[in-house]
py3Dmol code that shows the C-alpha trace and the ligand (Angstrom):
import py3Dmol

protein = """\
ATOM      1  CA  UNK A   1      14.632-196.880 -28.222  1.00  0.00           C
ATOM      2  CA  UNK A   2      11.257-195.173 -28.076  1.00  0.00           C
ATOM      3  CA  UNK A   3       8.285-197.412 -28.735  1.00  0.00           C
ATOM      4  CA  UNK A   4       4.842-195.262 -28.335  1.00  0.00           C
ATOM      5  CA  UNK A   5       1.477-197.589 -28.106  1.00  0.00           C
ATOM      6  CA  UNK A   6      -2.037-195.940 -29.297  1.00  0.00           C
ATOM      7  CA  UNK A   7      -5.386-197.308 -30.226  1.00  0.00           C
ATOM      8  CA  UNK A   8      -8.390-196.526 -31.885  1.00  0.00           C
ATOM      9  CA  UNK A   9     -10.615-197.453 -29.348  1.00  0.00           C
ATOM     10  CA  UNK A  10     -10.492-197.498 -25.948  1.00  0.00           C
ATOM     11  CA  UNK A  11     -10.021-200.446 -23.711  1.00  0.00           C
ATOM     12  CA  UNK A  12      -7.948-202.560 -25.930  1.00  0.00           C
ATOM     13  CA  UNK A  13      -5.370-203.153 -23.439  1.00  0.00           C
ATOM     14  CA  UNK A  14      -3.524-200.132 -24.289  1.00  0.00           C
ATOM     15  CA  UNK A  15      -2.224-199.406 -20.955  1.00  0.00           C
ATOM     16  CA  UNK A  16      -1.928-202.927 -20.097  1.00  0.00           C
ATOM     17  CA  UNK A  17       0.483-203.494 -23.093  1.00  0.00           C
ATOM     18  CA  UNK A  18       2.660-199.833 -22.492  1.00  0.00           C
ATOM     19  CA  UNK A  19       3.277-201.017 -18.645  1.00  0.00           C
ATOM     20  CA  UNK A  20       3.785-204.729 -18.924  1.00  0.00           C
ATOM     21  CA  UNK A  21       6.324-203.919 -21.923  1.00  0.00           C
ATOM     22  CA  UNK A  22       7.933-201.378 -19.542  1.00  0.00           C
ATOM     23  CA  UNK A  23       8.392-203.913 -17.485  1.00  0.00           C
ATOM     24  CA  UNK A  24      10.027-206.432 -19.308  1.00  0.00           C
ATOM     25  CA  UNK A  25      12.622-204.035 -21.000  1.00  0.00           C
ATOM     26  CA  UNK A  26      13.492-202.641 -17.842  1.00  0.00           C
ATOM     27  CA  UNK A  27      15.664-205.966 -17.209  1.00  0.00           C
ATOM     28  CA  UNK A  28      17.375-205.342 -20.252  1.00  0.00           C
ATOM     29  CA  UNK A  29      18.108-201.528 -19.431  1.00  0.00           C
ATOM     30  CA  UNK A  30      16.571-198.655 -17.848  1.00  0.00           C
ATOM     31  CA  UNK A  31      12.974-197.777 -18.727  1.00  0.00           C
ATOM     32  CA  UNK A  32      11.258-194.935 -18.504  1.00  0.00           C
ATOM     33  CA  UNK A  33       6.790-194.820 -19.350  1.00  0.00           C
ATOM     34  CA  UNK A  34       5.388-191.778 -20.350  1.00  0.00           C
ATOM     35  CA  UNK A  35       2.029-191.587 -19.642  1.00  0.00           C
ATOM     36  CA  UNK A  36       0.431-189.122 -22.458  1.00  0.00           C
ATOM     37  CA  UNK A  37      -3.233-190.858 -21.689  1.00  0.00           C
ATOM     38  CA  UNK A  38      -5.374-187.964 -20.588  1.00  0.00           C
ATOM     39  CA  UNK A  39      -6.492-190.976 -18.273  1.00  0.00           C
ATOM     40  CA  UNK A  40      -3.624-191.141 -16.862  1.00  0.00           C
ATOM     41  CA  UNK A  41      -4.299-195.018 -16.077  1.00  0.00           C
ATOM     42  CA  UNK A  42      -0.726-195.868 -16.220  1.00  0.00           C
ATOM     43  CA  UNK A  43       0.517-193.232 -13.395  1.00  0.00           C
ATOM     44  CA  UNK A  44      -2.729-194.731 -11.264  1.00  0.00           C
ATOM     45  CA  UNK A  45      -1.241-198.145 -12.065  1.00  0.00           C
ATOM     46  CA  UNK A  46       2.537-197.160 -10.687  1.00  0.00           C
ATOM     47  CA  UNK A  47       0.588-195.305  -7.694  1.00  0.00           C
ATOM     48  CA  UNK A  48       1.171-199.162  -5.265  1.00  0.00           C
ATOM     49  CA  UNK A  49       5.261-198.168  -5.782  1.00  0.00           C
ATOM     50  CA  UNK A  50       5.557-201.840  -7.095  1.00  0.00           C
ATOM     51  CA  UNK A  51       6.822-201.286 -10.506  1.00  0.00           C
ATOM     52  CA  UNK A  52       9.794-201.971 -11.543  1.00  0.00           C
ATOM     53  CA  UNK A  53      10.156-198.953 -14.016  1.00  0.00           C
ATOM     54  CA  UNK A  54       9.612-194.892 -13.584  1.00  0.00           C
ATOM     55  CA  UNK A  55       6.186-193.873 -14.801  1.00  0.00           C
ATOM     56  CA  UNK A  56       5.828-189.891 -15.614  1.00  0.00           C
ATOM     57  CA  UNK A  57       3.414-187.652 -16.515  1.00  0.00           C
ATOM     58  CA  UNK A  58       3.879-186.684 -20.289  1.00  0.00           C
ATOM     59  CA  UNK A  59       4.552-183.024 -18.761  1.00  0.00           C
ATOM     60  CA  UNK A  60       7.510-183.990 -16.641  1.00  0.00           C
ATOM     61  CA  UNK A  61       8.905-185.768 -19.858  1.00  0.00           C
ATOM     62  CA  UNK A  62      11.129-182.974 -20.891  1.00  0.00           C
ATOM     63  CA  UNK A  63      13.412-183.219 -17.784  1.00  0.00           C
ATOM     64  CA  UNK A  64      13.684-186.537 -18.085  1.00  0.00           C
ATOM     65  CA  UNK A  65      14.763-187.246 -21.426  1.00  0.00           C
ATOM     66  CA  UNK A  66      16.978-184.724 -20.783  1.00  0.00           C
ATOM     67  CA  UNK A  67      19.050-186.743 -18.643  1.00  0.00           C
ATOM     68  CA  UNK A  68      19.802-189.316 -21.314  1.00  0.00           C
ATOM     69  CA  UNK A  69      20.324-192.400 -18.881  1.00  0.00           C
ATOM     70  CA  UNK A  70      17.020-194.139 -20.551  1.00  0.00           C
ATOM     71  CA  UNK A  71      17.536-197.199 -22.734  1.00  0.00           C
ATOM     72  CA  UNK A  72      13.925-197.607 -23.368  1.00  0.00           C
ATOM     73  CA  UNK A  73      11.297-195.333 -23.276  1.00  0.00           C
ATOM     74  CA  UNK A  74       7.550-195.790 -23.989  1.00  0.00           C
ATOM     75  CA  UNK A  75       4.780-193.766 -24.266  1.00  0.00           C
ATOM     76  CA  UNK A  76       1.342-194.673 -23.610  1.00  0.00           C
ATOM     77  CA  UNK A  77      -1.341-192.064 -25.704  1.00  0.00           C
ATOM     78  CA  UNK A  78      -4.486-191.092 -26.091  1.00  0.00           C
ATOM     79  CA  UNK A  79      -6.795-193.298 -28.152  1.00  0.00           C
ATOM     80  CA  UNK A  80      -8.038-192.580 -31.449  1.00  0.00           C
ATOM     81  CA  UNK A  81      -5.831-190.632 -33.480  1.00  0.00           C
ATOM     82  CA  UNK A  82      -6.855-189.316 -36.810  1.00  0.00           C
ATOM     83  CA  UNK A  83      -4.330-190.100 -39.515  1.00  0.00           C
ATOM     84  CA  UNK A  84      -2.214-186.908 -39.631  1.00  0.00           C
ATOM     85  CA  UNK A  85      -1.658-187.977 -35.363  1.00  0.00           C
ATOM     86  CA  UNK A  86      -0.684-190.981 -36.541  1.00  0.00           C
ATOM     87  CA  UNK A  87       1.804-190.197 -38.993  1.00  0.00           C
ATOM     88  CA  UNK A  88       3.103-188.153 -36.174  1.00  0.00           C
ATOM     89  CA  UNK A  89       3.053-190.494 -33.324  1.00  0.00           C
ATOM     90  CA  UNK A  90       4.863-192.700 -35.932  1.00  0.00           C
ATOM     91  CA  UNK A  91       7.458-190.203 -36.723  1.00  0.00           C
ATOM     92  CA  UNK A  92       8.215-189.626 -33.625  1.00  0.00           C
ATOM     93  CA  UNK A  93       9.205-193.054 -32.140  1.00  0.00           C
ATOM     94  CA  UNK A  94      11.236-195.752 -33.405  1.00  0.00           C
ATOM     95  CA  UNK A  95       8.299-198.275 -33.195  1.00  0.00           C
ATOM     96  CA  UNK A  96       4.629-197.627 -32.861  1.00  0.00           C
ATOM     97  CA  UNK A  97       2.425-200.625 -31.203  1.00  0.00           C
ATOM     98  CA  UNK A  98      -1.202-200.596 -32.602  1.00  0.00           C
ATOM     99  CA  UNK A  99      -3.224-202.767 -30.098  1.00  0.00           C
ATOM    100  CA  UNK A 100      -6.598-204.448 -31.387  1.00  0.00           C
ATOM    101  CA  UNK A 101      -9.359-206.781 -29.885  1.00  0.00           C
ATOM    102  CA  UNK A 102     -10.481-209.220 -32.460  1.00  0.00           C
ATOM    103  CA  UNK A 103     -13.866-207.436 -32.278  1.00  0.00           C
ATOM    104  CA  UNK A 104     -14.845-207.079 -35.986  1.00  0.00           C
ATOM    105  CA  UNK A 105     -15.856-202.989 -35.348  1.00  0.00           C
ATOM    106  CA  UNK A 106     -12.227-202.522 -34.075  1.00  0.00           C
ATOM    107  CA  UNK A 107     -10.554-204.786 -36.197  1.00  0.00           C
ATOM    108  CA  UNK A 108     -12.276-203.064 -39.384  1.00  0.00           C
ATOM    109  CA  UNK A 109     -11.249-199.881 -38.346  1.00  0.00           C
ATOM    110  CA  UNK A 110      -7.722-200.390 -37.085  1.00  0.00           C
ATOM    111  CA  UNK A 111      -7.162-202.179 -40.713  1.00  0.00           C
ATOM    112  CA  UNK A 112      -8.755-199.437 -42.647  1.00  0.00           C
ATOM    113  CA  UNK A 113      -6.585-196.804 -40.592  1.00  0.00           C
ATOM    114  CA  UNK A 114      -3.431-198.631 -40.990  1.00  0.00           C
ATOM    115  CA  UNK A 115      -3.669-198.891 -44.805  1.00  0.00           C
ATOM    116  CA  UNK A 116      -4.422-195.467 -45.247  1.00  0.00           C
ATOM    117  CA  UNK A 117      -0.616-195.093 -43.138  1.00  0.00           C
ATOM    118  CA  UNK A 118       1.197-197.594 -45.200  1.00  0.00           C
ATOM    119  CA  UNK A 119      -0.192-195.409 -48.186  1.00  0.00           C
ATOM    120  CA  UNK A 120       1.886-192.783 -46.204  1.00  0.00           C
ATOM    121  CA  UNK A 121       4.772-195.049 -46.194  1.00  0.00           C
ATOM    122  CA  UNK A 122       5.391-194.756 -42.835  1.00  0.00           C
ATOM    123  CA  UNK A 123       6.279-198.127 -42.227  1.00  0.00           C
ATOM    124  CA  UNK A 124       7.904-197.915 -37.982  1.00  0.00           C
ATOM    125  CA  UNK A 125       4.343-199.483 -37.061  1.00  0.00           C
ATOM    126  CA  UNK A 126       3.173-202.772 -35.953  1.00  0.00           C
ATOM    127  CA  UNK A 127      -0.502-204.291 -34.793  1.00  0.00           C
ATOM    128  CA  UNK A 128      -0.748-206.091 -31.708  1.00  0.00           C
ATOM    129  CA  UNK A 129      -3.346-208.301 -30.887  1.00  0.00           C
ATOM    130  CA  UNK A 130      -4.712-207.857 -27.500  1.00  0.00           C
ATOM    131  CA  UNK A 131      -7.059-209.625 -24.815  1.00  0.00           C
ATOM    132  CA  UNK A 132      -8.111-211.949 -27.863  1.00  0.00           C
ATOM    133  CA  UNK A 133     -10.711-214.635 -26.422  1.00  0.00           C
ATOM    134  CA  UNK A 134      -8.831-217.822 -24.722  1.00  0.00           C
ATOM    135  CA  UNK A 135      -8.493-221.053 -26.415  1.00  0.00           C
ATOM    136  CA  UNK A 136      -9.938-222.997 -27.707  1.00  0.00           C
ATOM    137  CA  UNK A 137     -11.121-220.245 -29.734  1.00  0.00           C
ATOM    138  CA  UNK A 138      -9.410-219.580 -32.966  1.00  0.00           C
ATOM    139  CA  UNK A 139     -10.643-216.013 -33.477  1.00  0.00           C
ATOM    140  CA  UNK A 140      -7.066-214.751 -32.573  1.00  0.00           C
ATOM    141  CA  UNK A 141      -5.056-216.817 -35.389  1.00  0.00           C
ATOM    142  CA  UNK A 142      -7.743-215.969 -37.894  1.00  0.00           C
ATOM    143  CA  UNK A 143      -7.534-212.126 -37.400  1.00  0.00           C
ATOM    144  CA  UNK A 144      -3.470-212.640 -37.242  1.00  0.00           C
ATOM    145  CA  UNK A 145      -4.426-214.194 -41.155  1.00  0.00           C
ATOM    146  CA  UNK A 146      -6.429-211.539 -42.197  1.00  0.00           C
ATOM    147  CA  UNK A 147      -4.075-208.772 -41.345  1.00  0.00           C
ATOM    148  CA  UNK A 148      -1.226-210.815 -42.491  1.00  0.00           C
ATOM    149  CA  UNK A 149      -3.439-211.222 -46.032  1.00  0.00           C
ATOM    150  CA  UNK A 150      -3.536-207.322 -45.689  1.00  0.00           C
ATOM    151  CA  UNK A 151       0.173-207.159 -45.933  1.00  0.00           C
ATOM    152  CA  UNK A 152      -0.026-205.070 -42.607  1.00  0.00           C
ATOM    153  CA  UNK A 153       3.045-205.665 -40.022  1.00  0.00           C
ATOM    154  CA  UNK A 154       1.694-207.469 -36.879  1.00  0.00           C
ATOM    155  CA  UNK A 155       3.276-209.239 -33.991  1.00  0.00           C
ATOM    156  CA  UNK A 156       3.005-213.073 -34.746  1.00  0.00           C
ATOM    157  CA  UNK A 157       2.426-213.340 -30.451  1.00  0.00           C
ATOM    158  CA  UNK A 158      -1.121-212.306 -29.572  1.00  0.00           C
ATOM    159  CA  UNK A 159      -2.178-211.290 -25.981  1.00  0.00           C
ATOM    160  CA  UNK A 160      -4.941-213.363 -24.159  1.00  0.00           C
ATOM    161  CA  UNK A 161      -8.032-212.265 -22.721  1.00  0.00           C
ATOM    162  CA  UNK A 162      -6.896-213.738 -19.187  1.00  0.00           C
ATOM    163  CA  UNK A 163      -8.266-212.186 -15.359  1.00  0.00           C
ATOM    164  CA  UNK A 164      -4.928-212.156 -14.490  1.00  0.00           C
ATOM    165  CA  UNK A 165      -4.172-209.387 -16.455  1.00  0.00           C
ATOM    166  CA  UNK A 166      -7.104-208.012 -14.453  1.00  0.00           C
ATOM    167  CA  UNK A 167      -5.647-208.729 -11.568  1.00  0.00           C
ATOM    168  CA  UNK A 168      -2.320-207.007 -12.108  1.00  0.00           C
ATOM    169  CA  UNK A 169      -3.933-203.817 -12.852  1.00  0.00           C
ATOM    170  CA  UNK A 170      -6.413-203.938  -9.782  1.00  0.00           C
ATOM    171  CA  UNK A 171      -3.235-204.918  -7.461  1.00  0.00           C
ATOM    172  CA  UNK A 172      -0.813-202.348  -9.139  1.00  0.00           C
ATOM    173  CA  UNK A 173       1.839-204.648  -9.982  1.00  0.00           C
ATOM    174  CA  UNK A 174       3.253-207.051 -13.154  1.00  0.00           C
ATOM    175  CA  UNK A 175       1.086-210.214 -14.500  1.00  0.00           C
ATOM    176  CA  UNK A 176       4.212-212.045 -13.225  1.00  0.00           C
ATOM    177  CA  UNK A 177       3.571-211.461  -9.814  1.00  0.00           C
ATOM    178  CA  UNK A 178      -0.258-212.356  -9.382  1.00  0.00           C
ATOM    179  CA  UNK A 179      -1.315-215.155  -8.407  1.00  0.00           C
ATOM    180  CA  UNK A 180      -3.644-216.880 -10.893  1.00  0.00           C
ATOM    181  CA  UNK A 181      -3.591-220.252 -13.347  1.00  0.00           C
ATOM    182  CA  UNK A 182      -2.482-217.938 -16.082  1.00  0.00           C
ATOM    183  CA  UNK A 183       0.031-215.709 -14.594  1.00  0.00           C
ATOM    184  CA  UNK A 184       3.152-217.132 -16.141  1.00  0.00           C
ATOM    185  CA  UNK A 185       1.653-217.576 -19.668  1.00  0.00           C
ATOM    186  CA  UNK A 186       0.463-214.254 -19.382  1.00  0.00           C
ATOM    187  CA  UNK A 187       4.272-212.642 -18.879  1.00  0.00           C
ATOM    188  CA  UNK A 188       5.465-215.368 -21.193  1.00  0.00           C
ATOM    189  CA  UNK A 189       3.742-213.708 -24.215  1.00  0.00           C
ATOM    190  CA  UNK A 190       4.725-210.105 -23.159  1.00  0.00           C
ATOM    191  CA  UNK A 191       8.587-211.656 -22.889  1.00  0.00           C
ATOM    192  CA  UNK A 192       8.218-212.883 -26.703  1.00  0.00           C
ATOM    193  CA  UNK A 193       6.562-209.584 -27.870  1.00  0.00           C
ATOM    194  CA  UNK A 194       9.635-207.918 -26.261  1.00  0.00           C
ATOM    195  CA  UNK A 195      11.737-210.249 -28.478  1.00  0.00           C
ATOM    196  CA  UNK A 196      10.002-209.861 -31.789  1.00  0.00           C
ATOM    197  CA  UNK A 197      10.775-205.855 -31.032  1.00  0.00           C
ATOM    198  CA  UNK A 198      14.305-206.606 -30.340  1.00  0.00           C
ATOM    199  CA  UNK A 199      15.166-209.367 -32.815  1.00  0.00           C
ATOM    200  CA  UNK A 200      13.870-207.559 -35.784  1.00  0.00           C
TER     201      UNK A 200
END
"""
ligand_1 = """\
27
LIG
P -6.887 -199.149 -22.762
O -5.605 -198.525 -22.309
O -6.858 -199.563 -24.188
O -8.104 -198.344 -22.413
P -6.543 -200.973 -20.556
O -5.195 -201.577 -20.638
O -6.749 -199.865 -19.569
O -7.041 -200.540 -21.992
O -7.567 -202.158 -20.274
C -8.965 -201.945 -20.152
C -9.550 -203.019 -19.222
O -9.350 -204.300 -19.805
C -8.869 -203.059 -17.862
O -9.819 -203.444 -16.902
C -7.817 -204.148 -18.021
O -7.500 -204.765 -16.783
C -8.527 -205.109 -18.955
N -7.581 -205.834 -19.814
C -6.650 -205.314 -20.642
N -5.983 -206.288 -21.287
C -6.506 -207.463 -20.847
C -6.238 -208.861 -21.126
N -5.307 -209.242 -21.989
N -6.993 -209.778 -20.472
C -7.956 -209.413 -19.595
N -8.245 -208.148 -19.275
C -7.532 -207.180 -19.904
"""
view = py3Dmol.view(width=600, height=400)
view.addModel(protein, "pdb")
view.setStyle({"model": 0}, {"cartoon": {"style": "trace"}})
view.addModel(ligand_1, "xyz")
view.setStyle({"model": 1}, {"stick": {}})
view.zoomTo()
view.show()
């Protein structure tokens, strides 16, 4: 299965998303994360040696789809894509993960973008709603209505705006493995995104 993640803004939680993902499919089969980010933030992430998963350069990719062995493969890409990328990121994976804040700029123009590629019919895509603020804020469920009043596919689990996400990417590792009040929670909703990909 190849899921690619994109944006249309940077720090979204892109990255965050692509490697935490990675590393929750890699206990259900080998994983493999393509970093296509001319950032390359998610090959600086793997750089401690503590993930679980292979991270590549989007260069290397070639030999290493080759080999077949993968069971899960995701790309993380460069942010904003115009809508001919898009159609083309989304032809070119099985599922493609749109991260958004709940920040009204970003939120307007990830809608606007994604209607314009359900006009397209390409329909392999699904919003994500990332590092939306902690409770008790409702901001999250009301931008989870609004997209759902858009008929636009999103994942009903949102990611929290918690340090320990922070944390992960500062010490190199998974959110599961920091040490911080919201550490389990954290991995918890990345374990239940996994499932809404798999159980659809
Ligand atoms: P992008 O790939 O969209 O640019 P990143 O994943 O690199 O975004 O995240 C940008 C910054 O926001 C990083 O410092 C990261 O640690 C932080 N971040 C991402 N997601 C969250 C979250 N859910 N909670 C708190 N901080 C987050």
């Amino acid at each position: 299965m190849i899921i690619t993640v994109t944006s249309f803004k940077g720090g979204v939680g892109k990255t965050t998303i692509a490697v935490h993902l990675a590393g929750v499919l890699q206990k259900k089969g080998k994983t493999l994360l393509i970093d296509g980010d001319p950032n390359r933030s998610s090959l600086e992430w793997s750089k401690e040696g503590k993930l679980p998963f292979i991270v590549i350069d989007e260069k290397q990719a070639p030999k290493y789809i080759r080999d077949g062995s993968f069971k899960f493969i995701l790309i993380d890409t460069q942010v904003r894509p115009d809508e001919g990328d898009l159609k083309d990121l989304a032809d070119g994976c099985d599922l493609l993960i749109v991260p958004t804040t709940t920040d009204s700029l970003s939120l307007k123009a990830t809608l606007k973008m994604l209607s314009a590629l359900k006009t397209l019919k390409a329909e392999n895509y699904k919003i994500l709603l990332s590092a939306i603020p902690p409770p008790p804020s409702k901001e999250g469920q009301e931008a989870l209505s609004e997209i759902k009043a858009n008929n636009l596919p999103i994942f009903e689990t949102m990611i929290t705006r918690y340090t320990a996400f922070k944390k992960s990417a500062m010490q190199g590792n998974l959110v599961k493995d920091v040490k911080d009040d919201h550490a389990q929670d954290s991995w918890k909703a990345i374990e239940n995104i996994c499932k809404e990909i798999l159980n659809k």
